[in-house]
N, C-alpha and C positions, 0 to 999 in steps of 0.2 A: 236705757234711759241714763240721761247724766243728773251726777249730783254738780251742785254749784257752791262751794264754800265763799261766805260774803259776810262783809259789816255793812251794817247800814250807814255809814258815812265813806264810804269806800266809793268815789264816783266811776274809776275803773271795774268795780263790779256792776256799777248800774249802767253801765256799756255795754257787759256782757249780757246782763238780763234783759235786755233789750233787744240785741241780737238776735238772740235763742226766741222770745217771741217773737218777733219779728218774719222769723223764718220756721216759726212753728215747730221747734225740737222744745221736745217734752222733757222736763228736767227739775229734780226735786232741788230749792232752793234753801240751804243751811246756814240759818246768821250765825256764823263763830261767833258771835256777840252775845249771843241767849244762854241760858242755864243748860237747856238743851243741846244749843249748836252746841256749846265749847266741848264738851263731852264727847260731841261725837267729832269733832274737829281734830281733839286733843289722840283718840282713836288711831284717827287716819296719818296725822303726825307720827306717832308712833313706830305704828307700822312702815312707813315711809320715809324717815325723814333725811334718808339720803338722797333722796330725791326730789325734795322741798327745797324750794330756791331762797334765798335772801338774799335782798337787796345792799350798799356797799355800807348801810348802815346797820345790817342785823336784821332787819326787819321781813318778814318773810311775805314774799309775793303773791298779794292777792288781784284779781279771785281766783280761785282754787278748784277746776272744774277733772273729777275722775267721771271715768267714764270705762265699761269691760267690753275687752274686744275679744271676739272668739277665744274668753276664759282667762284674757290676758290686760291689768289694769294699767289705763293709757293717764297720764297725769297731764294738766296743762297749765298756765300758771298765770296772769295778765293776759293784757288784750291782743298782744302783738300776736298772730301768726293763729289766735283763734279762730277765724272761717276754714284757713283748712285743717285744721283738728276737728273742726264740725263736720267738713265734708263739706260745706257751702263756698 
């Protein structure tokens, strides 16, 4: 299952989640924007953040979709080039 890191004003995340329904991939949706998401947002940053892209302003590119491949954690970052990270 993929997780999807998202703000609810983020219109590129709401491309993604559209997608992912769309074509029916099951996937837990996390508003970095909640008391909640951030927490666990802030988590995954953490752990990652060499691998966390920003954009040429700093800002770091959402949506933010992990996902484990046979034990091994695949990061993807916007919309470009998401179908084949999904596999569709």
């Amino acid at each position: 299952m993929y997780q999807l890191y998202s703000l609810q004003t983020c219109p590129h995340c709401h491309e993604a989640v559209e997608l992912m329904r769309k074509n029916n991939i099951q996937f837990e949706q996390i508003n970095a924007g909640s008391s909640d998401g951030i927490d666990k947002f802030r988590k995954v940053y953490t752990e990652h953040r060499n691998e966390i892209k920003r954009d040429n302003s700093g800002t770091i590119v959402l949506p933010i979709i992990l996902s484990q491949d046979n034990g091994n954690l695949r990061i993807h970052q916007g919309t470009e080039g998401l179908e084949r990270f999904l596999g569709i």
